[in-house]
C-alpha positions in Angstrom: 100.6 137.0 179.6 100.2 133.4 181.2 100.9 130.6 179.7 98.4 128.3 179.3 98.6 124.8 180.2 97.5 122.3 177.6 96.9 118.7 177.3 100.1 116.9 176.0 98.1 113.3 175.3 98.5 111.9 172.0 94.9 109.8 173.2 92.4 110.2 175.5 90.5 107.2 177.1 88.2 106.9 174.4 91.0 106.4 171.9 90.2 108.2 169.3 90.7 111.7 170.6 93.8 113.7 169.6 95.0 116.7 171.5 97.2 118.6 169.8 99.7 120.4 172.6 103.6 121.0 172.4 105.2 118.1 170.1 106.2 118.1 166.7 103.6 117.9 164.6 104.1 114.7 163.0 103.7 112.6 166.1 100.5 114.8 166.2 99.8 113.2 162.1 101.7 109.9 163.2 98.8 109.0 166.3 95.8 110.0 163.6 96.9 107.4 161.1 97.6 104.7 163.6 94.0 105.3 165.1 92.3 104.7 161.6 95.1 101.9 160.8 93.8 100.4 164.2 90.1 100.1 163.0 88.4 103.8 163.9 86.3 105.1 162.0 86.5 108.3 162.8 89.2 110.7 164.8 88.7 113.9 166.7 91.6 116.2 166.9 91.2 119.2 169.7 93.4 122.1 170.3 92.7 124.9 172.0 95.1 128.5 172.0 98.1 128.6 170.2 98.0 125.1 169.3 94.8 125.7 167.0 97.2 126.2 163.8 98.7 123.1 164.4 96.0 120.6 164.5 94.9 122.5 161.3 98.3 121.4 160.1 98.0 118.1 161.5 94.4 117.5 159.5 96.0 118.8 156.5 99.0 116.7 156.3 97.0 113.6 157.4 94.3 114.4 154.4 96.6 114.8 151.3 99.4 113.2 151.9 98.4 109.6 153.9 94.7 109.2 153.7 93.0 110.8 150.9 90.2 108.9 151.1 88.9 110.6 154.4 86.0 112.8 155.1 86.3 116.1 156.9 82.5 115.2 158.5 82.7 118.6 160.8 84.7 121.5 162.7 83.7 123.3 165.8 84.9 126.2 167.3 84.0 127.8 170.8 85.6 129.1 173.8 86.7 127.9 176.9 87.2 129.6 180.5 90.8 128.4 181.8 91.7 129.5 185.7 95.2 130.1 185.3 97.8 129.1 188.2 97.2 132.6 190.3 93.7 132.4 190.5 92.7 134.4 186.8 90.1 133.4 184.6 90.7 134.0 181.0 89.1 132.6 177.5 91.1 130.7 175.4 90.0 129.7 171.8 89.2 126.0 170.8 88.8 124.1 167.9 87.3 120.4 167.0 88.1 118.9 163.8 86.2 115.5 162.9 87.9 112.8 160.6 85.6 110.0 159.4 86.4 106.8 156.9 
């Protein structure tokens, strides 16, 4: 099976976007507690693939043990066509998890 490529981008332009890719997981928990420390209100964490288990680690590491006074305010699932490097298309599972002061 290909491997599909993720995003490896603790922040996206808008700032308060987390993709969740191949580090350990507590930079993943590390760049959601410096967004709110920063002033956000609210923090999206994305993962798509393999990776989807760890931003569901990341939200739950983030919620009871540094912040326990955030709000889960939604998750989303869906799927997303990838074209892999030989020309393949193939669906890849995503998630969207929504952190909000």
């Amino acid at each position: 099976m290909n491997e599909i490529p993720q995003q490896n981008n603790e922040k996206s332009e808008d700032g308060n976007i987390i993709y969740i890719g191949r580090k350990p997981t507590m930079n993943y928990v590390l760049a959601v507690v410096t967004q709110f420390n920063s002033g956000a209100s609210e923090v999206v964490i994305k993962a798509r693939g393999n990776s989807i288990s760890k931003a569901v680690d990341v939200k739950e590491i983030v919620t009871n043990r540094f912040m326990q006074n955030l709000n889960l305010k939604g998750i989303t699932t869906s799927s997303e066509e990838l074209t892999n490097e030989d020309g393949t298309k193939s669906k890849v599972s995503a998630i969207q998890i929504v952190l909000a002061k």
